[in-house]
C-alpha positions in Angstrom: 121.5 83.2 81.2 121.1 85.8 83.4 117.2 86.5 84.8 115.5 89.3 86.1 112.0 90.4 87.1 111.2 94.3 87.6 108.4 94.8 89.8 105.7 96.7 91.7 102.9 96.5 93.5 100.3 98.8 94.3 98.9 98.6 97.9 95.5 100.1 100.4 97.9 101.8 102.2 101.3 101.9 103.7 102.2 99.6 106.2 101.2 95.8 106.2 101.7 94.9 109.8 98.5 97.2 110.6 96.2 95.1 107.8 97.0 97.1 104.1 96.5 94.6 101.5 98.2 94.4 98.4 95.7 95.1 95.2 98.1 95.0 92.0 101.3 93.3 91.2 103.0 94.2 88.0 106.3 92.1 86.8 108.3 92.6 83.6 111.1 89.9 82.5 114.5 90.6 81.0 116.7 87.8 79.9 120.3 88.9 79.5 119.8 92.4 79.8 116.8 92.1 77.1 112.7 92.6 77.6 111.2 89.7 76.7 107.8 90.6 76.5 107.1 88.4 79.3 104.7 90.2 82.2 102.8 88.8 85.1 100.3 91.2 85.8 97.0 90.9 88.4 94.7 93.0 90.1 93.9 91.6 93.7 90.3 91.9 95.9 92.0 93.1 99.3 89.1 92.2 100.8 89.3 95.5 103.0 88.9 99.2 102.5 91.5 101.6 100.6 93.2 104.5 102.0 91.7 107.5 100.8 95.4 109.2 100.1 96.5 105.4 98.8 93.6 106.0 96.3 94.8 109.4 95.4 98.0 107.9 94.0 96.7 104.9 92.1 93.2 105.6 91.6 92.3 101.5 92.7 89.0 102.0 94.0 87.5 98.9 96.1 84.3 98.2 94.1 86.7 97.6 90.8 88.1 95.0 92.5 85.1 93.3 93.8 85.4 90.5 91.2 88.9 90.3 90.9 90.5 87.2 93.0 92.1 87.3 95.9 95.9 86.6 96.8 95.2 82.8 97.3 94.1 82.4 94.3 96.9 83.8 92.1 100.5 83.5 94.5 100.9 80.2 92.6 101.4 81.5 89.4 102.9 84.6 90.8 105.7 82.7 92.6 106.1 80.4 89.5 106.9 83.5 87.0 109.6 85.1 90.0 110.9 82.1 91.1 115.0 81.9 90.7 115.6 85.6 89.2 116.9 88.6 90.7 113.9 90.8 91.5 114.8 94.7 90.5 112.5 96.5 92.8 112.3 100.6 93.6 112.6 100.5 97.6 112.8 97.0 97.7 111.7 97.1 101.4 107.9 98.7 100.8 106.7 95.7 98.4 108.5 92.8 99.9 107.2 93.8 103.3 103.6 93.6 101.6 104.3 90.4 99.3 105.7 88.6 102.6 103.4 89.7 104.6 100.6 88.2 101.9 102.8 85.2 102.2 102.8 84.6 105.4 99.0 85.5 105.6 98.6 81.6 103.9 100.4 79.8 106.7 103.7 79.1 108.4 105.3 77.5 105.9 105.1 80.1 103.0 108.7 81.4 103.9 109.7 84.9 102.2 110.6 85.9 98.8 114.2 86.1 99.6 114.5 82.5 100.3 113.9 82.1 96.1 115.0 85.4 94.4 117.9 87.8 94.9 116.9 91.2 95.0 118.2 94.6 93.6 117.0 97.8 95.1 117.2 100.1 92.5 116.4 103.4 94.8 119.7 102.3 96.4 121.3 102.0 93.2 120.2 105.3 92.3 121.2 106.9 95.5 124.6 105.8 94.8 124.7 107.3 91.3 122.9 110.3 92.1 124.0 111.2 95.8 122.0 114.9 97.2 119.3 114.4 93.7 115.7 113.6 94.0 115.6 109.7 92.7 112.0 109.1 92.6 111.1 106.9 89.9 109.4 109.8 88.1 112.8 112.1 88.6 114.9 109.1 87.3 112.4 109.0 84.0 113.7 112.9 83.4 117.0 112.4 84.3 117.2 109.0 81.7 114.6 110.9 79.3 112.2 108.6 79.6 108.6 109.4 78.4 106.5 109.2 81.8 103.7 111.2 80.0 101.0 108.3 81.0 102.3 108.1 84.4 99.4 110.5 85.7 98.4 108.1 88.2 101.2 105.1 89.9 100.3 101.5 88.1 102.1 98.5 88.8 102.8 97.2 85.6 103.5 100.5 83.8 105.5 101.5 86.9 107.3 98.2 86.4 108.2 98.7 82.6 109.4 102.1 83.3 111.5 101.2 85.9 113.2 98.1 83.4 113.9 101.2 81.0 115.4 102.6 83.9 117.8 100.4 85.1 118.7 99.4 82.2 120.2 103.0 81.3 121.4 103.1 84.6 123.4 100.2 84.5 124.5 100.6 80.7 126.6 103.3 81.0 126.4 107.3 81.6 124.1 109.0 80.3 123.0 112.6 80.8 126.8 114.0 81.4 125.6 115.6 84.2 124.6 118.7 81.6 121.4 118.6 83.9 119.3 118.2 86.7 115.6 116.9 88.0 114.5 120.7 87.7 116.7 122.2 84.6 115.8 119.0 82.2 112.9 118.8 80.3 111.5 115.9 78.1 113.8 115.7 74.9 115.9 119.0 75.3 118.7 119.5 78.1 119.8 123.0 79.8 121.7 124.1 77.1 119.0 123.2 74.5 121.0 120.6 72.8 117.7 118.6 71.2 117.9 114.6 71.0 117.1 112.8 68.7 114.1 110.2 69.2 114.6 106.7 68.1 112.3 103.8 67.6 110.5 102.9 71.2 111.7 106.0 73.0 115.2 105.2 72.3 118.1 108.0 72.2 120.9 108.8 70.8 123.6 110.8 72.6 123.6 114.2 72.6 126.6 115.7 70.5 127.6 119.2 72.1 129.4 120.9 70.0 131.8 124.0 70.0 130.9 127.5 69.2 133.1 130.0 67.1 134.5 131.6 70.0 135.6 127.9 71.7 137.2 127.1 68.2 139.0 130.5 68.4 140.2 130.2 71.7 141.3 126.4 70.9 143.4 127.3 67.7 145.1 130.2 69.8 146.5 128.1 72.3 147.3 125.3 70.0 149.6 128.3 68.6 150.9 129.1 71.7 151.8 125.5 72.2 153.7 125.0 68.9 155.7 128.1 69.9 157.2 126.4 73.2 157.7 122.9 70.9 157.9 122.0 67.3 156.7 118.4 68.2 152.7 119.6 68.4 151.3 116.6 67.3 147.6 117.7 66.5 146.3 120.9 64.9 142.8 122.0 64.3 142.3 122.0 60.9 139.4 123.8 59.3 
């Protein structure tokens, strides 16, 4: 049984070695390639102001999480629902700095996430199948046609279950043809206008691009120049 555990986190600011705090941690769970349904999901006091820009992008303000616990209070649970999977994070460094440094926050012996999950940087993943394209986790969404549309502000655990749709089209496959791009491709239609056809749960199908008459014209007329040069033509188009 194979185990993994997409997640994010959502943070006062950007760097954890001068005091940001992490304030959301979102997990989904697939078993085998599969969402289970399974999710951890928590909102965190920090216990110190947020970035005004860091506020911008998730819209956590400080006095909503003046009741919620702090990091103490909830890394058991947390470490019990990631412990022995492979974590599937979008540049993997950013939150395990912050989880670690939370970690390491509660004493010595704490160790690092590492030491109890493998991890899999999906940015790096994508940069290797998209080399030169934008591979945000918002471009990836158009490029997989994935329905972002709620994504108006970053979230941890929506960010999260995105991301396991995702990688799991990344990793299943090829998709997209490379009939498009992060700025030609809209929702549900590519370049060409070849529409797709929606599925239960924002499934897909393929799309099916089919020839014009001019394509079939030029297809039979060189099948006939073929058959002149040899009377063993296998295949004809046949109308």
């Amino acid at each position: 049984m194979s185990r993994q555990i997409v997640l994010d986190t959502e943070t006062t600011g950007l760097d954890p070695n001068q005091g940001h705090r992490v304030i959301e941690i979102g997990c989904v769970e697939l078993i085998d390639r599969k969402l289970t349904g399974r999710h951890f999901h928590q909102y965190i006091n920090p216990e110190r102001e947020i970035d005004e820009g860091a506020q911008q992008v998730h819209g956590i303000s400080l006095e909503s999480l003046a009741d919620k616990p702090l990091f103490a209070a909830i890394v058991e649970d947390f470490l019990e629902f990631v412990e022995g999977s492979e974590l599937v994070i979008h540049n993997a460094p950013f939150d395990l700095g912050f989880l670690n440094k939370e970690l390491s926050l509660l004493g010595p012996n704490r160790g690092i996430l590492e030491e109890s999950c493998q991890v899999l940087d999906s940015l790096v993943l994508a940069r290797q199948m998209h080399p030169g394209q934008r591979n945000s986790l918002d471009a990836l969404c158009k490029r997989y046609f994935i329905d972002n549309s709620q994504r108006d502000l970053h979230g941890a655990l929506l960010d999260a279950e995105l991301l396991a749709e995702v990688y799991l089209l990344m990793t299943g496959g090829q998709v997209g043809l490379g009939l498009h791009d992060d700025e030609g491709a809209e929702q549900g239609t590519g370049k060409t206008g070849q529409s797709i056809r929606r599925l239960p749960e924002g499934r897909k199908t393929t799309r099916v691009i089919r020839a014009d008459a001019q394509e079939i014209a030029a297809h039979k007329t060189r099948l006939s120049e073929i058959q002149k040069e040899s009377d063993q033509l296998v295949w004809r188009f046949e109308d």
